[in-house]
C-alpha positions as CSV (number, residue, x, y, z in Angstrom):
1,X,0.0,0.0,0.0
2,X,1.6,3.5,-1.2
3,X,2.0,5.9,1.4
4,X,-0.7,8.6,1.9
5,X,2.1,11.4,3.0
6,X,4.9,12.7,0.8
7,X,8.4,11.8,1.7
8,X,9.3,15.1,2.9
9,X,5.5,15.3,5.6
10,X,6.0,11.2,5.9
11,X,10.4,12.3,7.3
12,X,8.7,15.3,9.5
13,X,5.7,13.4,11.1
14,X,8.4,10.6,12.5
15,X,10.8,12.8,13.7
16,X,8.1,14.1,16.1
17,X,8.1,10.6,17.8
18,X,9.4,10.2,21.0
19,X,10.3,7.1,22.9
20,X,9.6,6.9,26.4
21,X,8.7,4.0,29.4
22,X,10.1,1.0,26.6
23,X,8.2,-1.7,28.9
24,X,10.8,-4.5,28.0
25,X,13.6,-2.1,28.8
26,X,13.1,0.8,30.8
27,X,10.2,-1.1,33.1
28,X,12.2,-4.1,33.6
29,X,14.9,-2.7,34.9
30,X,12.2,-0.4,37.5
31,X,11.0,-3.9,38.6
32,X,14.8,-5.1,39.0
33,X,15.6,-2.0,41.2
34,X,11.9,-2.4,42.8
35,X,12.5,-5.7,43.6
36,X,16.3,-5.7,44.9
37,X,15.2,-2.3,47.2
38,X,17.8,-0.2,45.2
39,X,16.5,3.4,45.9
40,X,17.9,7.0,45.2
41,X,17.4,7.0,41.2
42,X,15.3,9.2,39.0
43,X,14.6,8.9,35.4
44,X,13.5,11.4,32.7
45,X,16.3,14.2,34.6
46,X,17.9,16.6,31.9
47,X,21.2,15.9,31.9
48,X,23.2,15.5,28.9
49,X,22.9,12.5,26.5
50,X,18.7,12.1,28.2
51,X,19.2,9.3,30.6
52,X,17.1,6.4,31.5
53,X,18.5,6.4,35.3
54,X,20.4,8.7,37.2
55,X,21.4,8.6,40.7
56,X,22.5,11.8,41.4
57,X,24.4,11.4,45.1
58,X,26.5,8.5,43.6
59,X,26.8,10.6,40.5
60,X,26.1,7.2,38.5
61,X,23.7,7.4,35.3
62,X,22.2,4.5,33.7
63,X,21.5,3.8,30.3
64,X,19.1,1.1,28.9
65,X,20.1,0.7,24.7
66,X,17.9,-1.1,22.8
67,X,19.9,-3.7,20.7
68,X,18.5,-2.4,17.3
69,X,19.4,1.2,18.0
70,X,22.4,0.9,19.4
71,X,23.8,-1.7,17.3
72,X,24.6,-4.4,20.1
73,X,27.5,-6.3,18.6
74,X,25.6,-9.6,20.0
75,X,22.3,-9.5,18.0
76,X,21.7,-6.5,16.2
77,X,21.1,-6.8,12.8
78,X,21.0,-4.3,9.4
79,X,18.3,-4.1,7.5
80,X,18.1,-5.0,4.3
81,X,15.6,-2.2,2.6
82,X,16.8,1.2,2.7
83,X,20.1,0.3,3.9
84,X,22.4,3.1,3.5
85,X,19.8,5.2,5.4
86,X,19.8,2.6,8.5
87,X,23.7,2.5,8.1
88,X,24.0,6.2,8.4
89,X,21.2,6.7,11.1
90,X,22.7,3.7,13.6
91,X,26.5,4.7,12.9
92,X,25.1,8.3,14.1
93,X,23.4,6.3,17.3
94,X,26.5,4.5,18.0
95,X,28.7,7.8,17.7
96,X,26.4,10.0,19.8
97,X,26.7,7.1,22.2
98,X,30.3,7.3,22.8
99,X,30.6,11.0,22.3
100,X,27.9,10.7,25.6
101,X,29.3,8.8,27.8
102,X,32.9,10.1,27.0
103,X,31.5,13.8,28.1
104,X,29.4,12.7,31.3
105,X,32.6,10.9,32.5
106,X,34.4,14.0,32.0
107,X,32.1,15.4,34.4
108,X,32.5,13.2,36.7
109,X,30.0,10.5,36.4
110,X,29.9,6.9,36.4
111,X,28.1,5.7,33.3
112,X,26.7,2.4,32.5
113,X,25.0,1.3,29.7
114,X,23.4,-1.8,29.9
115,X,22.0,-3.6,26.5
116,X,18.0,-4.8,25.9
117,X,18.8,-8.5,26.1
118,X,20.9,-8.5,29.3
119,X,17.7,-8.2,31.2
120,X,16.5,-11.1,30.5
121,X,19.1,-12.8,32.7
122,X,20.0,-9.8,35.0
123,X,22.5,-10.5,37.8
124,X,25.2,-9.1,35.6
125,X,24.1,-5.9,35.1
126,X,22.7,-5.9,38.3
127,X,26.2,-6.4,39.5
128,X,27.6,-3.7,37.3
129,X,25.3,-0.7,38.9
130,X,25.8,-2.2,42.2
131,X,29.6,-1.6,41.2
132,X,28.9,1.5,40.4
133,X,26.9,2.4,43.2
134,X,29.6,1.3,45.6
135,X,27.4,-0.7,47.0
136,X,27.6,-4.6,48.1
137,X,27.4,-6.5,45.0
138,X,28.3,-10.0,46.6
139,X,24.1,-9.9,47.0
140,X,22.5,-12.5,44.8
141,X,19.7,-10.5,42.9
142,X,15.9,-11.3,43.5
143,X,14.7,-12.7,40.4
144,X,11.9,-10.8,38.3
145,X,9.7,-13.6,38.2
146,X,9.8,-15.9,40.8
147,X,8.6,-18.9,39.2
């Protein structure tokens, strides 16, 4: 089915698109810190780079990258249609990434950034933030669904 827009009003209505509250990333990772009584972080704070987490008295920030966006080196994958665009546009991603964390460490932050499909078994990354944190990582994590 053709497209109703024009390329130019079809580019300009999907830039106005915002992501926000990703339930398999952002909200897992809630539950995770719910569930293993981490406290003390905030999300949605403007700081540089828009993190997912921040915990300002640590000054540790937390970032949740979705695998496609990013360009996870585990299971990302290019599409085929249109692919110079979605080689340009996630080369950008990935740049902006590292151009990020490089300037909030600067500043003095700790920055993780934890991939989409670590959640699903989440004691590492778990472990990282605790790291970061300075808090006592030798804790075994409470599983997200105790089944």
């Amino acid at each position: 089915m053709p497209d109703v827009f024009t390329k130019e009003k079809r580019s300009q209505v999907m830039s106005r698109i915002r992501g926000r509250g990703n339930r398999e990333t952002e909200i897992a990772l809630v539950r995770l810190f719910r569930v293993n009584r981490i406290n003390g972080w905030r999300r949605h704070v403007a700081i540089l780079g828009r993190p997912d987490f921040v915990f300002r008295r640590e000054r540790v920030i937390v970032f949740v990258d979705g695998c496609f966006w990013h360009q996870c080196p585990t299971c990302s994958n290019m599409p085929v249609n249109n692919r110079e665009f979605w080689e340009d546009k996630l080369h950008k991603n990935v740049v902006r990434d590292r151009v990020v964390s490089h300037s909030l460490r600067s500043d003095g932050w700790k920055v993780v950034r934890i991939w989409e499909h670590e959640l699903r078994r989440p004691a590492a990354p778990l472990k990282r933030i605790m790291r970061a944190l300075g808090r006592d990582s030798a804790v075994e994590p409470y599983p997200l669904n105790p089944d």
